[in-house]
Backbone as a printed PyTorch tensor [residue, N CA C, xyz], in Angstrom:
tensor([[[  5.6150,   6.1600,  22.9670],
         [  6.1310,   5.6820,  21.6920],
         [  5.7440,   6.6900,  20.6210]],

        [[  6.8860,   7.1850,  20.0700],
         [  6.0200,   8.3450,  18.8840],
         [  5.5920,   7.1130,  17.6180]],

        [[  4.6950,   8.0870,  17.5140],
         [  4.1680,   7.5040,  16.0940],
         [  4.8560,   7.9090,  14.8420]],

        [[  5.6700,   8.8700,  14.5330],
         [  6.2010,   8.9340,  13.3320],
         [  7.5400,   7.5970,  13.7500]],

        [[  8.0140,   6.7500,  14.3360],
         [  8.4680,   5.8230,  14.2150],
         [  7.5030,   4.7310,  14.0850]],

        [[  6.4190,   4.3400,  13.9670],
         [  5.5350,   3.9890,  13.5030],
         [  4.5710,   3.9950,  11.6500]],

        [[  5.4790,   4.7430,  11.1800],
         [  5.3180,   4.7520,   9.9910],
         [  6.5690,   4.1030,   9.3360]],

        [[  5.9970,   3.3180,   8.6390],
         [  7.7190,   2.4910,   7.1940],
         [  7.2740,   3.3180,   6.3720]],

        [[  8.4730,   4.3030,   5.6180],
         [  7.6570,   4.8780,   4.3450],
         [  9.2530,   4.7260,   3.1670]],

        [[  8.6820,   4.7630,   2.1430],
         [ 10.0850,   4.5990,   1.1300],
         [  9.1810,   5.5370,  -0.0290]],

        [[  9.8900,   6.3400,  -1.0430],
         [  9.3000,   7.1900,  -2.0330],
         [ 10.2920,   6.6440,  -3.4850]],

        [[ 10.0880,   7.0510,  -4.7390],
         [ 10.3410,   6.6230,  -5.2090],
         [  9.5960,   7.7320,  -6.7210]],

        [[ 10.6190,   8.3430,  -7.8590],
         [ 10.2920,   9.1560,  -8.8130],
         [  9.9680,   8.3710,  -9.8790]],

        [[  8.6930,   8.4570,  -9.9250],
         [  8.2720,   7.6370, -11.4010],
         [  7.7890,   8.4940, -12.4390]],

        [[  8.4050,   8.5910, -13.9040],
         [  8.4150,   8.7690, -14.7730],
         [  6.7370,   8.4100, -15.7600]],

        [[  5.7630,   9.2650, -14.7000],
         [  4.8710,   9.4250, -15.1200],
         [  3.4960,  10.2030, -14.8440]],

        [[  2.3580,  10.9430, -15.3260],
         [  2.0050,  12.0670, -14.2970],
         [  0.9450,  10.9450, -13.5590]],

        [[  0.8930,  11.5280, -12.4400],
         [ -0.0650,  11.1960, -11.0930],
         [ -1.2020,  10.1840, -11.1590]],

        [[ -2.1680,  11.1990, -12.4250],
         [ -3.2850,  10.2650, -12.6040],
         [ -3.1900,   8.9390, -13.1250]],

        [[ -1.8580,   8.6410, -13.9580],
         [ -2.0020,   6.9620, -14.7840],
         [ -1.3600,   6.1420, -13.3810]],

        [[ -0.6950,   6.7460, -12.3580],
         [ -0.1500,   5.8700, -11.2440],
         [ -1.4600,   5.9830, -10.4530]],

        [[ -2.3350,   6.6810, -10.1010],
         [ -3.7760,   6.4730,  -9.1730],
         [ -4.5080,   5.7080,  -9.6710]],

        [[ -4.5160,   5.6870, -11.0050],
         [ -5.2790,   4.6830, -11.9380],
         [ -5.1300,   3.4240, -11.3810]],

        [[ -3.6830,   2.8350, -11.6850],
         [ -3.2920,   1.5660, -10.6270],
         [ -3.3250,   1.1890,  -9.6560]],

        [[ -3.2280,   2.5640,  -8.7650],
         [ -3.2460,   2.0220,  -7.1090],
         [ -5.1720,   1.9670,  -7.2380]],

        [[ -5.5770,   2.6360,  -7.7260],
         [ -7.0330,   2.6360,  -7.4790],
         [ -8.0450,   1.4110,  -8.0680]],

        [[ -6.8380,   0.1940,  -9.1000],
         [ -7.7130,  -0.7470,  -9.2470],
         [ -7.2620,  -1.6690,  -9.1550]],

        [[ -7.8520,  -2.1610,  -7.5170],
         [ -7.1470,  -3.3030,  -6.7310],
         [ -6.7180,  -4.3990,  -7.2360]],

        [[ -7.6620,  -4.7260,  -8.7730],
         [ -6.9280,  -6.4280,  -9.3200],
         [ -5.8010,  -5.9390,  -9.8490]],

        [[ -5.0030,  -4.4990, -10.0570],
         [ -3.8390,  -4.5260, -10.1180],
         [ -2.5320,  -4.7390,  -8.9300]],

        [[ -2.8590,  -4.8210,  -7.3000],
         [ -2.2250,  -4.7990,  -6.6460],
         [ -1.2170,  -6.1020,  -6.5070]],

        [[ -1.8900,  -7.2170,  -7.3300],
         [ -1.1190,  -8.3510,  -6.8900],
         [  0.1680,  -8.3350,  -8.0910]],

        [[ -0.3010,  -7.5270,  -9.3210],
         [  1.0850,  -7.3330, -10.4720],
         [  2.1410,  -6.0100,  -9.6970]],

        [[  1.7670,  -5.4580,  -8.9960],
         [  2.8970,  -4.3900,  -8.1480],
         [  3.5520,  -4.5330,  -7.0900]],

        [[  2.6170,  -5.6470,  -6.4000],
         [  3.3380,  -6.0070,  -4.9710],
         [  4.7100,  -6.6700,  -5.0370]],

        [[  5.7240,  -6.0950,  -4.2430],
         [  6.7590,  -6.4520,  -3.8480],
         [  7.3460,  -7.8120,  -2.6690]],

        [[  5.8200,  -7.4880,  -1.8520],
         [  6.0450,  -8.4210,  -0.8460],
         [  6.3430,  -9.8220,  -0.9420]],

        [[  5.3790, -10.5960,  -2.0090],
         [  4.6670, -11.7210,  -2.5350],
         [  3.6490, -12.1770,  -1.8270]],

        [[  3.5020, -11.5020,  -1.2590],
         [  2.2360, -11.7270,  -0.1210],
         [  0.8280, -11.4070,  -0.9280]],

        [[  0.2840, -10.3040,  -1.5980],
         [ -0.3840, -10.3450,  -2.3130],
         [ -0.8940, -11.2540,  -3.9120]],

        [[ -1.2610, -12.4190,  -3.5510],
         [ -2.1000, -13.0450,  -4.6670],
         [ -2.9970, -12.9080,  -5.6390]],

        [[ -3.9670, -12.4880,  -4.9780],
         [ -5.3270, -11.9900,  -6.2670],
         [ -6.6870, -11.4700,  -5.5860]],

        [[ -6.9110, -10.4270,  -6.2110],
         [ -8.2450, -10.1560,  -5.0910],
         [ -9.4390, -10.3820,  -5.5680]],

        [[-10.1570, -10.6670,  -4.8120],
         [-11.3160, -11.6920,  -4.6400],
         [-12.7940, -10.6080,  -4.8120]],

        [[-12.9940,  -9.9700,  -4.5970],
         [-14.0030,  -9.0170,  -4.3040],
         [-13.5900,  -7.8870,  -4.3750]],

        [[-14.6890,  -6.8440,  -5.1690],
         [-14.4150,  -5.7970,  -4.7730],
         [-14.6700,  -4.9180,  -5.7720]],

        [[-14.5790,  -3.4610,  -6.0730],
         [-15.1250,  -2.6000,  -7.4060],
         [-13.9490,  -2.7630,  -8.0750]],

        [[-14.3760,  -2.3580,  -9.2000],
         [-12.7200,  -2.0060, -10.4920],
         [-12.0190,  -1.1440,  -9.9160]],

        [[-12.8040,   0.0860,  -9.1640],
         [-11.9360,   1.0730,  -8.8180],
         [-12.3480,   1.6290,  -7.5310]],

        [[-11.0950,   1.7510,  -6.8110],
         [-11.2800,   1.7980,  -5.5110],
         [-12.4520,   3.6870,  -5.3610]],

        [[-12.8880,   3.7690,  -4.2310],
         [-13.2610,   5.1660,  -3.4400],
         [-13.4040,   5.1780,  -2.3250]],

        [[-13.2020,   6.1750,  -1.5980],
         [-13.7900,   6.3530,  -0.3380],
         [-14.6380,   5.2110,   0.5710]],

        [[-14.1990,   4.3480,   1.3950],
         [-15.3500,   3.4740,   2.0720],
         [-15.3380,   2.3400,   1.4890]],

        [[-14.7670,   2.1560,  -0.4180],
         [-14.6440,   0.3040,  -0.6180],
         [-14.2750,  -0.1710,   0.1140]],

        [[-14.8830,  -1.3040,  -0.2760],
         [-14.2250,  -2.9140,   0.3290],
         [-13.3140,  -3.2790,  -0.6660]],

        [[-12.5410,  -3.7500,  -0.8680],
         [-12.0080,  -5.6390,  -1.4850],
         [-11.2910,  -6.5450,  -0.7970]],

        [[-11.6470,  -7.8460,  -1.2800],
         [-10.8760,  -8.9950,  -0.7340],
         [ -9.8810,  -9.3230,  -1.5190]],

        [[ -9.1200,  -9.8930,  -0.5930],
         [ -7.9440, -10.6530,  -1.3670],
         [ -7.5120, -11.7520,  -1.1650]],

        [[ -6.8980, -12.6650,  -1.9230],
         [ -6.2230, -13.7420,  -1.4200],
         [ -4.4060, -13.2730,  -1.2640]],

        [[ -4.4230, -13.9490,   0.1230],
         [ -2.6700, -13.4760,   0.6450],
         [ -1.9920, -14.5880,   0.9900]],

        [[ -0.8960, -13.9720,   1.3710],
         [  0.1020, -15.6690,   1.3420],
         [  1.7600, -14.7710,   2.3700]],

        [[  1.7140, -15.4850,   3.6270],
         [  2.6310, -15.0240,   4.0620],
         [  3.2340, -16.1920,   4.9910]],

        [[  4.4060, -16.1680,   5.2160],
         [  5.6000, -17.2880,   5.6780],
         [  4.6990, -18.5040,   5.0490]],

        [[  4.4460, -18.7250,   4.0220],
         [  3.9340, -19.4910,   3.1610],
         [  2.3400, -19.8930,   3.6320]],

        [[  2.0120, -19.3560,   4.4810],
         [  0.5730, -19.5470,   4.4960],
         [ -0.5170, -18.8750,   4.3050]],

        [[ -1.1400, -19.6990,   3.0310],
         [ -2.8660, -18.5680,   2.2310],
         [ -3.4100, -18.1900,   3.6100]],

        [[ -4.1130, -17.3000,   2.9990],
         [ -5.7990, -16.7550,   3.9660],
         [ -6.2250, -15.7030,   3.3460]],

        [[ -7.0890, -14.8970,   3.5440],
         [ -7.7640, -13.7930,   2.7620],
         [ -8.3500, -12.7780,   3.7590]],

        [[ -8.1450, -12.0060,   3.3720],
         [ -8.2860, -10.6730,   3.9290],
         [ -9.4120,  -9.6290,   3.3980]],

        [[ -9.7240,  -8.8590,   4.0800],
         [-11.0390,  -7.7820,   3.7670],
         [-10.3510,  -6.4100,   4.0050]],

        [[-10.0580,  -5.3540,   3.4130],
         [ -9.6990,  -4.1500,   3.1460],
         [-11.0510,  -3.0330,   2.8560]],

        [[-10.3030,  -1.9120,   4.0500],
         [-11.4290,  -1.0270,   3.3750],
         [-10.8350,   0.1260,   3.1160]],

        [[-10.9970,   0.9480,   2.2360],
         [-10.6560,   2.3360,   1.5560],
         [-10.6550,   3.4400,   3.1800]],

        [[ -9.2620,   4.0080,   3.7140],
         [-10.1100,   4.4170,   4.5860],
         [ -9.1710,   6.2180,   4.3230]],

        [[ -8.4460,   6.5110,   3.1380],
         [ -8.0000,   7.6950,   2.9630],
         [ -8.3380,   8.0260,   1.0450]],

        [[ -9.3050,   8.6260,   1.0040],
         [ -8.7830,   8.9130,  -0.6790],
         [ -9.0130,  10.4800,  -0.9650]],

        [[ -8.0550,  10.6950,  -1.7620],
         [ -7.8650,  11.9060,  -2.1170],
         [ -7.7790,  11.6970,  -3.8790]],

        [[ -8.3790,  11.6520,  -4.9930],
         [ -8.3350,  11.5320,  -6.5270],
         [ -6.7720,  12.2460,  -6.6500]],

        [[ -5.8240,  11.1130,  -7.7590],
         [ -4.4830,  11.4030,  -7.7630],
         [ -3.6730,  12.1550,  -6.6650]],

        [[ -4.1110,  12.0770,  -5.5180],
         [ -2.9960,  12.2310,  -4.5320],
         [ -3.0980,  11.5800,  -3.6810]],

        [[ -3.9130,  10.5580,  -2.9100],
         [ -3.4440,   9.8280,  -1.8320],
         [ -4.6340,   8.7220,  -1.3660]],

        [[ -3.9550,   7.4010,  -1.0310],
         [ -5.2000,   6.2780,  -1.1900],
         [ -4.3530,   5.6560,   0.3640]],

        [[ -5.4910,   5.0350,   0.6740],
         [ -4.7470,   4.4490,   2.1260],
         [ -6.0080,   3.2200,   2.4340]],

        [[ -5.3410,   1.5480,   2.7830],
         [ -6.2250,   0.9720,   2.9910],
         [ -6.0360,   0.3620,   4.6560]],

        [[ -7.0770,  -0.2120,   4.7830],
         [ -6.5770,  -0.9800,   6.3870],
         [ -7.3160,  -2.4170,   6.1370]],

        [[ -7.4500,  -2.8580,   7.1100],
         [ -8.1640,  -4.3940,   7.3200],
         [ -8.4210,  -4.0250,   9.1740]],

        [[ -8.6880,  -5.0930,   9.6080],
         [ -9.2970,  -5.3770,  10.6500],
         [ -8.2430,  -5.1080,  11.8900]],

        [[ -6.8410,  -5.0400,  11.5250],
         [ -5.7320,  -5.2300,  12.1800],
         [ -5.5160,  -3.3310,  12.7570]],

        [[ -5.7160,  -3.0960,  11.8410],
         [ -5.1690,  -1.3910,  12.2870],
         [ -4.4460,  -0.8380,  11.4840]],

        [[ -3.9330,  -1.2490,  10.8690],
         [ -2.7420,  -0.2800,   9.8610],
         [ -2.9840,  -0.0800,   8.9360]],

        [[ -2.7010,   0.9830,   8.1080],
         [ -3.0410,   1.1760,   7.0100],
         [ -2.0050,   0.9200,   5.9190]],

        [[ -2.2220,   0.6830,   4.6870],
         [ -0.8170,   0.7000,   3.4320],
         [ -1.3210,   2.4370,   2.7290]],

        [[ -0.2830,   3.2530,   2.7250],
         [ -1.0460,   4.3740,   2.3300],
         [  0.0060,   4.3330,   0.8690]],

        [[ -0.3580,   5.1400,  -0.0310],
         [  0.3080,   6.0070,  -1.3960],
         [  0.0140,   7.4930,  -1.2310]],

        [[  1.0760,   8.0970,  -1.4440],
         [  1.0420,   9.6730,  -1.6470],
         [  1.7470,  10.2250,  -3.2620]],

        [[  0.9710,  10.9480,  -3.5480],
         [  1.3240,  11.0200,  -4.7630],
         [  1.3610,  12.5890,  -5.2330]],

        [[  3.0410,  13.0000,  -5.3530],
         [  3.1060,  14.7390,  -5.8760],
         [  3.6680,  14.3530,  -6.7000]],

        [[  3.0140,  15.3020,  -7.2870],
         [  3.7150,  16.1490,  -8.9460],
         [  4.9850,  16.4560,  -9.4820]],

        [[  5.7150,  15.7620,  -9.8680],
         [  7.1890,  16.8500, -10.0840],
         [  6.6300,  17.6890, -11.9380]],

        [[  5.7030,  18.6760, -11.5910],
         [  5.7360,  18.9250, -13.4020],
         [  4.3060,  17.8010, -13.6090]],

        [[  4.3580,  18.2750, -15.0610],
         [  2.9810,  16.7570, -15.8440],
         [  3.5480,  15.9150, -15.7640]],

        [[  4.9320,  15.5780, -15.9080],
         [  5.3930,  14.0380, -16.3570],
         [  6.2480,  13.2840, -15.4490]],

        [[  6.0980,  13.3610, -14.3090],
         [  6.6640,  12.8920, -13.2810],
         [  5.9300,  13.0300, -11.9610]],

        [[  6.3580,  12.3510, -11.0110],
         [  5.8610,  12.0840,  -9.8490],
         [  6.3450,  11.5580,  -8.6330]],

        [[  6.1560,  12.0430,  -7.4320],
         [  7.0150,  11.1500,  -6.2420],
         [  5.9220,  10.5280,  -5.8730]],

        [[  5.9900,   9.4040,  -5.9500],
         [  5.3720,   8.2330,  -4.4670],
         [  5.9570,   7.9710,  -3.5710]],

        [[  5.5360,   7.8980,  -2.9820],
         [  5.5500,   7.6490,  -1.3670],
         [  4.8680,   6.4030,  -0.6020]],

        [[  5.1220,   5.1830,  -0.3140],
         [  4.1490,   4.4370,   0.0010],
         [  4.7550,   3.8690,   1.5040]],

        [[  3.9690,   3.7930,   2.1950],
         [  3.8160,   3.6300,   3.7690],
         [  3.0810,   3.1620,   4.4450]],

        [[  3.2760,   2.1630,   5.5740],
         [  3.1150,   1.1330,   6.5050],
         [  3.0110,   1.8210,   7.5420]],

        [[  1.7490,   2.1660,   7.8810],
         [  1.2490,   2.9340,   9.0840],
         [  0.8960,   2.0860,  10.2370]],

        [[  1.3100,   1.9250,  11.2540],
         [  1.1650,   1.1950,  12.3520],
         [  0.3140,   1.9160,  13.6560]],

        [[  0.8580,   3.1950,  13.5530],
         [  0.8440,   4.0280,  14.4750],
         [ -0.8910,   4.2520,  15.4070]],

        [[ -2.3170,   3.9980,  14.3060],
         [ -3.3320,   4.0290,  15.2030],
         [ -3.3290,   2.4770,  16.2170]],

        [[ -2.7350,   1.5010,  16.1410],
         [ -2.0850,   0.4990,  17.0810],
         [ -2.3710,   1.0850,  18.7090]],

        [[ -3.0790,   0.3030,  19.5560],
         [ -2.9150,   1.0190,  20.9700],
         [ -0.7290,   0.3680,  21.2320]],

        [[ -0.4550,   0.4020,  22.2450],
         [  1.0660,   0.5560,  22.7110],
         [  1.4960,  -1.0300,  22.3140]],

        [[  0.7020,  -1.7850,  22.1910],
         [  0.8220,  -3.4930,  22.8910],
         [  0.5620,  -4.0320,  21.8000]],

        [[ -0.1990,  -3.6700,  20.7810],
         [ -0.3540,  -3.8490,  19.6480],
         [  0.8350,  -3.0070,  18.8230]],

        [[  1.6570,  -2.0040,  18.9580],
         [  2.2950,  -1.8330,  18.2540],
         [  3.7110,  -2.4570,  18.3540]],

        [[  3.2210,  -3.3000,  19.4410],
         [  5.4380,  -3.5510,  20.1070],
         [  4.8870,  -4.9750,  19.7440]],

        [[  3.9270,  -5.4850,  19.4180],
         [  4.0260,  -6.8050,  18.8740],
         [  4.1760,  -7.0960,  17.0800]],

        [[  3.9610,  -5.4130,  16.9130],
         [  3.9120,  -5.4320,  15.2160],
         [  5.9550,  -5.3490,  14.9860]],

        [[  5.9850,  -5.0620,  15.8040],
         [  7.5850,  -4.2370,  15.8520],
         [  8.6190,  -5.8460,  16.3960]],

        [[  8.2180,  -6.9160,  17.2650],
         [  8.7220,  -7.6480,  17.9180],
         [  8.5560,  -9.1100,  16.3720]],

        [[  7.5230,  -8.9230,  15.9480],
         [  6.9280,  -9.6680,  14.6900],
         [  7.9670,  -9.0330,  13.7400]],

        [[  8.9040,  -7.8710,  13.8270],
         [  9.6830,  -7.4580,  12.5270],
         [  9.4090,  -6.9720,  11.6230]],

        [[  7.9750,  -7.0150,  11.3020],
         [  7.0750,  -6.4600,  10.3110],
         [  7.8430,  -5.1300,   9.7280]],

        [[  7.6770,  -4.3610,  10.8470],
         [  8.6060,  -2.9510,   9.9150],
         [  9.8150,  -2.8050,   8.7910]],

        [[ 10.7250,  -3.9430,   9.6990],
         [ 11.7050,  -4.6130,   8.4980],
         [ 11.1490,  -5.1300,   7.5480]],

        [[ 10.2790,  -5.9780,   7.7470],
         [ 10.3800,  -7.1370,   6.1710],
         [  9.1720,  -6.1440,   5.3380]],

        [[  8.3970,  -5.2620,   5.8250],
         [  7.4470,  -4.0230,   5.2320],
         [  8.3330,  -2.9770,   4.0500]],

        [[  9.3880,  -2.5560,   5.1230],
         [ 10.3930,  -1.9200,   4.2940],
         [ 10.8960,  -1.9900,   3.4010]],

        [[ 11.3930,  -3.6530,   2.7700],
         [ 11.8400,  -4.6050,   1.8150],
         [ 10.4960,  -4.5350,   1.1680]],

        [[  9.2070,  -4.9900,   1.3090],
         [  8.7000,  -5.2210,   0.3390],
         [  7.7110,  -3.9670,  -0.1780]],

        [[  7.7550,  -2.6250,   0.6080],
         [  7.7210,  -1.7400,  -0.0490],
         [  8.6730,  -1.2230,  -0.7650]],

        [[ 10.1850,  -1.0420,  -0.9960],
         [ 11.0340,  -0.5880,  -1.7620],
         [ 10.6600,  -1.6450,  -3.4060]],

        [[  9.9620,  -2.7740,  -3.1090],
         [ 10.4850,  -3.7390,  -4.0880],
         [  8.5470,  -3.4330,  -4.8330]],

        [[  7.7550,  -3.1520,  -4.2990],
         [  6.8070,  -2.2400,  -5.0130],
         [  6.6640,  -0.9800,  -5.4520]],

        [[  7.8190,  -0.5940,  -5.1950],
         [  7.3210,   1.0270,  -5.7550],
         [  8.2620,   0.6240,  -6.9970]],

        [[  9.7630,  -0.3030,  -6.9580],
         [ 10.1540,  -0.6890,  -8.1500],
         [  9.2380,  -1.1150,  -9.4810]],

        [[  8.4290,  -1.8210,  -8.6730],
         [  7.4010,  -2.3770,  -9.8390],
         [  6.5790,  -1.3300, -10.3420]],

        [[  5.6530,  -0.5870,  -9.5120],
         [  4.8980,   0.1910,  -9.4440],
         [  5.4570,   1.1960, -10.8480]],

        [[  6.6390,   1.5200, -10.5290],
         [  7.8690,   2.4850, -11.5020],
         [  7.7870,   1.5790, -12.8290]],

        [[  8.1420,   0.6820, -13.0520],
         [  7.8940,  -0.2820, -14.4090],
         [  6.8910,  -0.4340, -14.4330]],

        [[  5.7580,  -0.5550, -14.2560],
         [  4.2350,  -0.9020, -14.7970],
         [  3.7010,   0.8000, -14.8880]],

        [[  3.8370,   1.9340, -14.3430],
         [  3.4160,   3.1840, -15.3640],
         [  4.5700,   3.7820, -15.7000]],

        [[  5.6900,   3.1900, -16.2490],
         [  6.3610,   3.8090, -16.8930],
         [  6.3430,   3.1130, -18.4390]],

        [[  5.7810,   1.8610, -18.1330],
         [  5.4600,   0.9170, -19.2220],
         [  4.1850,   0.8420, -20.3040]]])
């Protein structure tokens, strides 16, 4: 199974430079005003601003049922690239280039791929990649209105 089919990724030019969009991805009680999914509620724990190795919790909500989750920081790069996981394996990553000072591509992506084979054909049989796809296009929308705002 390759793993670059194992990545959902959607990008998206926001009309703003790098650091005020890392700003956001980097402070998790903003994730539940950007999320697209509606799955993200409110997070529970955790620093103002993400680094290397945080934790935070969150409260989540999916096919209508709460539970809460533990995330840990497991890619950071300052204004170019943040990536979290939980207990499951995948990561939600952001990539973040430059077009110029005042612009920027994101990139945000649903990494499946460290998944052993059986774990990934149940992430794939679950649909996840689809309904991931949808609710990443519908966060980077937001993401685009909240630092362009």
């Amino acid at each position: 199974m390759s793993t670059q089919k194992q990545v959902v990724s959607d990008s998206i030019v926001i009309d703003a430079p790098a650091h005020v969009i890392f700003d956001i991805l980097a402070d998790p009680r903003q994730h539940s005003r950007i999320d697209g999914s509606g799955s993200v509620q409110e997070v529970t724990i955790g620093p103002e601003r993400l680094s290397e190795g945080a934790k935070f919790g969150a409260r989540m909500k999916m096919f209508g049922m709460p539970y809460k989750i533990t995330n840990r920081v497991v890619e950071f790069e300052e204004d170019a690239r943040i990536a979290w996981r939980h207990f499951g394996g995948h990561r939600w990553r952001y990539l973040l280039e430059p077009l110029g000072e005042s612009q920027t591509t994101v990139t945000e992506q649903f990494d499946y791929s460290h998944h052993p084979a059986l774990g990934a054909r149940a992430i794939e049989a679950a649909k996840f990649p689809a309904r991931n796809r949808q609710g990443i296009t519908a966060t980077l929308t937001t993401l685009k209105a909240v630092a362009e705002g």
